[in-house]
Structures are given as structure tokens and as C-alpha cells.
N, C-alpha and C positions, 0 to 999 in steps of 0.2 A: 199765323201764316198757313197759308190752304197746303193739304196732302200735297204731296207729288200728284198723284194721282188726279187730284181737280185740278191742279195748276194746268196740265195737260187738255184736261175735257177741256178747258176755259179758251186756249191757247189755239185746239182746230176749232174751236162756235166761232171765235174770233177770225181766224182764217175764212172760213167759209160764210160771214156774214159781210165783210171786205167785198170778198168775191162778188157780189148780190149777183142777181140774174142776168142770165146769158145777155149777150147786144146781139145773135140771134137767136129766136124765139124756138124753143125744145119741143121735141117731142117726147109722145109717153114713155116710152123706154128710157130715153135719158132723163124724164123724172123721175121714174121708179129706179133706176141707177142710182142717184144724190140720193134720195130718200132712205134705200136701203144702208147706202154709207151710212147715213146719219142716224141708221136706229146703231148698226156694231159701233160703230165711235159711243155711244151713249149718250148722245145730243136730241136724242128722239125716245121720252119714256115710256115705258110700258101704261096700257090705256089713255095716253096721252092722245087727243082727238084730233086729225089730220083734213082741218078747213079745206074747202076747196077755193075758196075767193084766198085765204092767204096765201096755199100755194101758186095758184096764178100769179102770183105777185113777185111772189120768193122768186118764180125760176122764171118769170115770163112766159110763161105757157097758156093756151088755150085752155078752157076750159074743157074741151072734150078729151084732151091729151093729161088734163090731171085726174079728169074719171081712168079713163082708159091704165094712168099708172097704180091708181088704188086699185085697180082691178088684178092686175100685174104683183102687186106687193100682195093682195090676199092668195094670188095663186102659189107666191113661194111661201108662203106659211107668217109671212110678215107684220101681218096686215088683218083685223077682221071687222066686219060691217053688226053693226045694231042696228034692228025695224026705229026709222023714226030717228036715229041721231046719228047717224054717219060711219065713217071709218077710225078706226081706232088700233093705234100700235096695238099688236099682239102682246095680252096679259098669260103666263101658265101660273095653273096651279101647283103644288107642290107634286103633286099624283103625278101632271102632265112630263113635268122637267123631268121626274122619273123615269118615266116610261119612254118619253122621247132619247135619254142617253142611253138609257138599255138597249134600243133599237140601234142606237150609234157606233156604240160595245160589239153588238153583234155583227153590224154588217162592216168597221173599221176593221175589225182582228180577223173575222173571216177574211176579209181579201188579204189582209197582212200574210194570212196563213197559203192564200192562194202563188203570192209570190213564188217565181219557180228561180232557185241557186243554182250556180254561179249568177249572181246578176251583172250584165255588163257592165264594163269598167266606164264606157262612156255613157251611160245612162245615170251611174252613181256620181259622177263627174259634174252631170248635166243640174244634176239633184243637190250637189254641193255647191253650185254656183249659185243657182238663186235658194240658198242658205247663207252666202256671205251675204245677197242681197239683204236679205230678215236680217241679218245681224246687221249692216252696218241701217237700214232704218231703226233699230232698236236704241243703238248707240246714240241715235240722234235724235230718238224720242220721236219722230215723223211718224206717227200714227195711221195716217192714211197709206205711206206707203208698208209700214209695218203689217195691215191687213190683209194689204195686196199681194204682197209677198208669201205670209205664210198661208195663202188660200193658194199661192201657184207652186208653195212647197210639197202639197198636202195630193191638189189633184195630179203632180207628177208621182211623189212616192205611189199612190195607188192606181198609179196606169200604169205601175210593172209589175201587176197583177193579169193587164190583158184581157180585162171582163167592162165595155163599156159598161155595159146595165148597169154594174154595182157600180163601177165608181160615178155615173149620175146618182144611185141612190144615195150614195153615200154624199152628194152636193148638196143633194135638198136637202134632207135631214142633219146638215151641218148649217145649213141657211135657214133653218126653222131654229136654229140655235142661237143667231146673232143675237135676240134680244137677250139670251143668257150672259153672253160673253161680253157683251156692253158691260156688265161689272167690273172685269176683268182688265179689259185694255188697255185700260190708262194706270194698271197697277204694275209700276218696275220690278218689282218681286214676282209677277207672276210672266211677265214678256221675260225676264232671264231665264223663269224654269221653263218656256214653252220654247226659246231658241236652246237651252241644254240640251233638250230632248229630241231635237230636231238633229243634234247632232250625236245622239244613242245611238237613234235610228240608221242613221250614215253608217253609224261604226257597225252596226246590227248587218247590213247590208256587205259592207264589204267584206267583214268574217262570217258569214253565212250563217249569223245566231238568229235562224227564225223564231224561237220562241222570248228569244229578248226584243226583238221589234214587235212579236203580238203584244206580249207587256206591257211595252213601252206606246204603244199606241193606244191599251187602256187606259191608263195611267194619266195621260195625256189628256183624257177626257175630261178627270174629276176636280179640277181645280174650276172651269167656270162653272159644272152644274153644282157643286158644292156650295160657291159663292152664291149664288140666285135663290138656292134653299135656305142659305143663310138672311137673303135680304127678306125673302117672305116671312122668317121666324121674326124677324126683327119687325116688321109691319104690321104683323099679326098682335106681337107683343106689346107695338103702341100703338091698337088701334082694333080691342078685343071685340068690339060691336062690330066690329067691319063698316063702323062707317066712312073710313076713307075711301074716294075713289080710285088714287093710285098709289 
């Protein structure tokens, strides 16, 4: 019997192959929307090669609105082009995953630390609500809305820091991470420790423990970049020539 964890991945390909393409024809944003789902769900692998004739197909789209979205997916970090063979899910190396959570570490805990206490009661209110949200998608294994959720968890907690610029920065460089967390998602054990946390945070906020919400927002980081360094030790290990391509 398959993990929990594939029963799930199998359960949204299945949903969203149902779905097939729109009955009216998309544009590029709303390609590069689906497509993005589809690399954090982990239905879309790393260096796995992104046709342009099958996407027209998948979403019903034009062919210049499926350029236009691989162009769109390489500008969020999603996405990169090889001379000669097209666009291709974003592969890192183990250096890159590094370095891109450090940059995560720094600029997450900085604004955590920006936060200015007392925080208002209807702000933490606001931040608790769509936390039942993540929790009750959790409960029900709805994947897709379990993303959505805790991406609108994330850009509230760090907008009562009051610094646009970082909390865009901190989007990208969390959306350069989806292909990381595609390990993650579909794993019950790790959606429980990432709704726990989310409820630290809450409790961080309303007793005015700044330096347990910077913690807790590191901490918070290392379960997918750990997984994804784990999956490359494992690739590496079967596959010492590096002749696999993904």
C-alpha cells in the first residue's frame, strides 16, 4: 500500500487531470498560476522538461501565452531555460538549497524581530482565522487549499512588521523554494509540525515572546530544506556517475 504521502500526490494529479483544460482558453498568468501549483503539490519534478505543444493542450492556451508563462515561472525562480532544449522545472544543488534558506533565515527572523509589541488584538485575531483555515484544510488532506492557506498565513504574520520591501522579499525567496517543499507536502507528519508552529507563533504574538516567534520562524524553515538535501544524498548515492537526469 502506497505512503500516505503518495496516496495524496496521486489523489490532487488525479483531481487536476479530471479537471483538463479550461472551456475558455487561458491566459499566461493563469498558466503560470496551474503550473506553479503543480511544481509545490510535487506533480511537477525537478528538471522535468515543460513541452510547449503539451502544455497548449493541458490548459488550452495559445501558444504565445505558454511562452509568455515559462517566461513568468523563470522570473519567480521556478522555472530555467537550456540553449537548445527548452524550459525545465528548477533543479538546486545541495550549495544552492543552502544558500537560498540562509537568505530565508535572515530575511524571515529579521522582519520577525521587526515586529513592533503590543500587537493588535484584531490583527492576531485576523492571523488566527485563517490558521483555523490551514488547519481545517490539513484535517482534510485538501492539499491545494492547505498551500493557499499557509502562504496567506505567512504573508499576514510578516506584514505586522510594516516593511513592504522585505515582505516581497521574503515571497520570492519563499517561491524559489516551492520546488523544495514539494517533498514535504504531501507528508502528514510534517503539515502537523508546520500547523503546530503556526500556532507557537500565535501564542509568540499574543504574549509578546519576540525571540520565541524569531525561533520559531527558523525552525520552521528546516524541515523542507533538510528533506530536499536528503533527497539529493539519496540520488547522488544511486546514481554516483551522475548519469541520471533527474
Amino acid at each position: 500500500m502506497p505512503a500516505p504521502g503518495v496516496q495524496l500526490r496521486c489523489a490532487i494529479s488525479a483531481v487536476l487531470i479530471l479537471e483538463g483544460p479550461s472551456a475558455v482558453t487561458i491566459g499566461a498568468t493563469a498558466v503560470a498560476d496551474r503550473l506553479e501549483e503543480e511544481i509545490v503539490l510535487g506533480l511537477r519534478f525537478p528538471r522535468e522538461r515543460l513541452i510547449e505543444d503539451e502544455l497548449m493542450a493541458r490548459f488550452d492556451a495559445k501558444r504565445h501565452a505558454v511562452r509568455s508563462a515559462l517566461r513568468e515561472l523563470e522570473n519567480r525562480g521556478l522555472t530555467e531555460r537550456k540553449p537548445n532544449a527548452g524550459a525545465f522545472v528548477k533543479s538546486y544543488s545541495a550549495k544552492e538549497v543552502r544558500d537560498l534558506y540562509n537568505v530565508r533565515e535572515l530575511l524571515e527572523t529579521s522582519c520577525a524581530q521587526l515586529i513592533e509589541f503590543p500587537v493588535p488584538g484584531e490583527r492576531i485575531d485576523e492571523l488566527a482565522e485563517i490558521q483555523h483555515g490551514h488547519d481545517t484544510a490539513v484535517a482534510a488532506k485538501d492539499l491545494r487549499a492547505v498551500v493557499s492557506a499557509n502562504m496567506a498565513f505567512h504573508q499576514a504574520l510578516f506584514g505586522l512588521a510594516d516593511n513592504i520591501v522585505l515582505v516581497r522579499a521574503i515571497g520570492r525567496h519563499a517561491r524559489m523554494a516551492h520546488v523544495m517543499r514539494s517533498v514535504t507536502v504531501t507528508d502528514p507528519e510534517y503539515l502537523e509540525r508546520s500547523r503546530s508552529e503556526h500556532w507557537t507563533m500565535l501564542r509568540a504574538l499574543r504574549t509578546g515572546d519576540a525571540e520565541l516567534l524569531a525561533d520559531t520562524c527558523r525552525a520552521h524553515l528546516l524541515p523542507s530544506r533538510d528533506a530536499y538535501l536528503r533527497r539529493i544524498a539519496d540520488l547522488a548515492a544511486a546514481d554516483p556517475d551522475g548519469r541520471q537526469s533527474g
